[in-house]
Every structure is written in C-alpha cells, then in structure tokens.
N, C-alpha and C positions, 0 to 999 in steps of 0.2 A: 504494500500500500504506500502510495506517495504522499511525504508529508506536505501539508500544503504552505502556500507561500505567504510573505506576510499578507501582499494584497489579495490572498484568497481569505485570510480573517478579515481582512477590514470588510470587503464586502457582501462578507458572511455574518459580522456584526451590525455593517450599516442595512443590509434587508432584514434582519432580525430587529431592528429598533422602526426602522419603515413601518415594520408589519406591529407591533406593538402600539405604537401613536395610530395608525391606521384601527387599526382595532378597538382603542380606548374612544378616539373621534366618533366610530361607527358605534357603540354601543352607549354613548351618553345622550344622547337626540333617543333611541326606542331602544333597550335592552330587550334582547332576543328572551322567549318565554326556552322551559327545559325540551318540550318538544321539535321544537325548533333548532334546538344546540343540538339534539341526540338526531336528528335527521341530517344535519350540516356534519355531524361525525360521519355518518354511514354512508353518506356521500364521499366525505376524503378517502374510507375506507377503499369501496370502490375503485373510485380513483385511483389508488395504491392498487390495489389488483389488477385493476387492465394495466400497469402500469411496469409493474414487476412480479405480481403475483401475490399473495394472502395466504396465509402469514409471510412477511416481509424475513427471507433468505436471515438466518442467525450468522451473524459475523463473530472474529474471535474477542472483540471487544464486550458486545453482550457473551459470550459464552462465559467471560472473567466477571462479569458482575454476577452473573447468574453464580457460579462457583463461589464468590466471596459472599453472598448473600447467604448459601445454604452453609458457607464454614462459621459464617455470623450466626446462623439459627441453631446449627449444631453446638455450640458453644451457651450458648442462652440456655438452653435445650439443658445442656449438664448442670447449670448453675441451678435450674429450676428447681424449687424442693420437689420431691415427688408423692404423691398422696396415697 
C-alpha cells in the first residue's frame, strides 16, 4: 500500500471539513427526521455495493483492530469477577 502524500492529507482533510460545514449548513435550516437518516444510510450502502461490493473487502488495517479489540475483550474478560 502506498503511503500517501502530504497533498493527499491536505485534501483529504480539506473534503472532510467541506463535507462537515456542508452538512452542519444542510441540517440547521430542516434536521432530517430518523427515517430519513436510516434510508440516506441504505442508500450509501448500496452505493458501496454497486461500487465495490457489500461487505466492503477487510483490509489488514481493520483485521489489527478487529484483533486488538478481541485481545482488549479477552483481557477485560479475565479481570471480570466470575459469578
């Protein structure tokens, strides 16, 4: 995997704060009701599947979080008293 360049964070940051302001602007004039947000999901989902497919391909970066989450649980897990 290529690591990316500075100007691939900048404007990977500046479309990430675009879409933030854009978003805050869009939702204070009419806040979307829950039906509305859960149909706007189901739609990106979609989107993502014609896209690349559903469930979105596991990379080795989630496969480390996923691993460190259950070395997290397994640990918690022993501290826990047992009943």
């Amino acid at each position: 995997m290529d690591t990316p360049s500075r100007d691939d964070l900048r404007r990977w940051v500046f479309a990430r704060r675009s879409a933030d302001v854009f978003g805050r602007d869009e939702n204070r004039g009419a806040p979307i009701d829950a039906a509305q947000s859960l149909a706007f999901g189901f739609a990106l989902i979609n989107v993502a599947g014609a896209l690349q497919g559903w469930p979105p391909s596991e990379d080795a970066i989630d496969r480390r979080d996923i691993e460190l989450a259950r070395e997290r649980w397994v640990r918690v897990r022993r501290q826990w008293p047992q009943r």
